[in-house]
N, C-alpha and C positions, 0 to 999 in steps of 0.2 A: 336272714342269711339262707342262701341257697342249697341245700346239701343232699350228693347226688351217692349213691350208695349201690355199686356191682356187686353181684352173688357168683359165684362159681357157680358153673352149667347151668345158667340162666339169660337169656339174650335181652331181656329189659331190664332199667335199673331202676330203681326207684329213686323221687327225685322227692324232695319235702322241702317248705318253707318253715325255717323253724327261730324261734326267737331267743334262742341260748346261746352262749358267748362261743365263739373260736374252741377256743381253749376247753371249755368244761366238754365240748362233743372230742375235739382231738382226745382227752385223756381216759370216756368211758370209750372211744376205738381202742385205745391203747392195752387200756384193763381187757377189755373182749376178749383182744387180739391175743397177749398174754396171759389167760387163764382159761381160755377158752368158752366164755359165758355169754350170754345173749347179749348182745345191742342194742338198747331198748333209747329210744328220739321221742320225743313229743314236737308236733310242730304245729304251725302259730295256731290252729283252730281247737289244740287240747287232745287231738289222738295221740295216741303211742304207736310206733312202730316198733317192733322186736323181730330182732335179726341172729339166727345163730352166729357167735362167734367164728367157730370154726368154716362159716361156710362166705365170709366177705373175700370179695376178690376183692375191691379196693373203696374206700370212703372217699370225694373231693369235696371238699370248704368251700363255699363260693367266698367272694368278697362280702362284707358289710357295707352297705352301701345305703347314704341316705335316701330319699323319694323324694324326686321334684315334684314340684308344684304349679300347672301353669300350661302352655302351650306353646311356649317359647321354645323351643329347639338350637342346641349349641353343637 
């Protein structure tokens, strides 16, 4: 899953490929967001990212989406 992450007075976002569910990244936003604590992602290659709480302008989920396989074009 795709998941793209704004800073306050920052003009790039950070974008990460990460293999954890919707839900369990929506709810450590959530926690961040309400207690003020880092944002810490790990995505698919095993880095961690940590982001202060206080300082996200906005988190977007991409879809889940499977990989085709093939050459075919639809």
């Amino acid at each position: 899953m795709e998941i793209k992450i704004g800073i306050q007075n920052v003009a790039r976002e950070i974008i990460l490929e990460s293999e954890q569910e919707a839900d369990e990244v929506a709810a450590a936003v959530s926690e961040a967001l309400a207690k003020g604590t880092e944002l810490r992602l790990k995505d698919e290659k095993g880095r961690i990212i940590i982001v202060p709480g206080n300082s996200l302008g906005y988190v977007e989920l991409g879809g889940e989406k499977a990989r085709s396989v093939g050459f075919g074009a639809l």
